[in-house]
N, C-alpha and C positions, 0 to 999 in steps of 0.2 A: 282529027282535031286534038290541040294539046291540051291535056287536063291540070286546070290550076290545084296550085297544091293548096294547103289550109293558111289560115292566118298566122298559125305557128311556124309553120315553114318559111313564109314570109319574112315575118320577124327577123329570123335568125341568118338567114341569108341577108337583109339590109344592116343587119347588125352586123355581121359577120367582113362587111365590105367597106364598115364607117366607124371607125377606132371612138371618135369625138362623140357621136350616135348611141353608140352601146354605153358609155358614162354616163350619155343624158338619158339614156332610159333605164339603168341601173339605178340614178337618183332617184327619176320618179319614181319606180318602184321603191324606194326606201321611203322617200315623202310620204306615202300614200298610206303603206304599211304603219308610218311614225302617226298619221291623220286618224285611221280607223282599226288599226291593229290585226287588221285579218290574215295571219299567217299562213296559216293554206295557201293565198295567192301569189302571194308575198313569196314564196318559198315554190309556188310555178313560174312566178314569170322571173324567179333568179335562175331555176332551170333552162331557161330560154336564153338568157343572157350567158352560161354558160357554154351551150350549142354551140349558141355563136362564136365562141371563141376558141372553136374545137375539141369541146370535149371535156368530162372532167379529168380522164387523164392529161389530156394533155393545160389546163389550165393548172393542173395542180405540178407539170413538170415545172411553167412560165415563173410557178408563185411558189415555190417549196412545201406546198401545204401536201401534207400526206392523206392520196388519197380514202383509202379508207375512212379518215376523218371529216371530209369532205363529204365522203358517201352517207357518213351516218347521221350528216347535219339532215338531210334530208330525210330518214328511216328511223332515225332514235326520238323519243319522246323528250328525253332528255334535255339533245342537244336544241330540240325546240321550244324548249322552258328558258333553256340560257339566253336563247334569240330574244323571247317576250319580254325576261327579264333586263336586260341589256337595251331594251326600248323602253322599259318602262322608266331605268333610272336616266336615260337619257333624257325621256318627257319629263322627270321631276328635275331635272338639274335645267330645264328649256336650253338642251344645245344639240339642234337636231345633229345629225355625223351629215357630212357635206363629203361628196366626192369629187375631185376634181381632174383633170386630164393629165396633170403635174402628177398624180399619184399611180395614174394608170401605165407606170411605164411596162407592163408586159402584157400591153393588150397593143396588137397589130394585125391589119385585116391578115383574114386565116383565106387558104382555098376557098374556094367558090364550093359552097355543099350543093351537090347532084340534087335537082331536082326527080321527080317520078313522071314519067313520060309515059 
């Protein structure tokens, strides 16, 4: 019998297959984050959204963003004050960041990621 993988695996494998799909669940992750501020989540389900795109290496070859800098949005305290802060003047100025498909030009379905059998 084949053993289903988790929700996360899911995710990122439909994500992984639907360019238009990973923007609209990118948003609502931003939405949601912008609604009740819970960064912790906010900053998993952006790890998923990256999976899906292969990788942070390879998202940060897509987007020039140097990895390291990328790694550390996730592991620096820091760089997740900038995050809060960066929503917060967003919520005082009321204009949430909107992402659009127009913007995604280096998001394109990736390999199919191996499930566990």
């Amino acid at each position: 019998m084949r053993e289903m993988g988790s929700w996360r695996e899911y995710q990122i494998r439909r994500l992984a297959d639907d360019p238009e799909a990973a923007i609209n669940y990118l948003q609502l992750t931003l939405e949601e984050y912008h609604a009740d501020g819970d960064l912790p989540f906010f900053l998993k389900e952006l790890r998923v959204f990256i999976e899906s795109q292969g990788g942070v290496v390879e998202i940060c070859k897509r987007t020039g963003i140097d990895t390291e800098t990328l790694l550390n949005m996730f592991s620096n305290e820091d760089a997740t004050r900038l995050l809060d802060t960066f929503s917060s003047l967003l919520n005082a100025l009321k204009n949430p960041l909107v992402i659009e498909g127009t913007h995604a030009k280096h998001l394109a379905p990736v390999k199919q990621i191996p499930t566990n059998q």
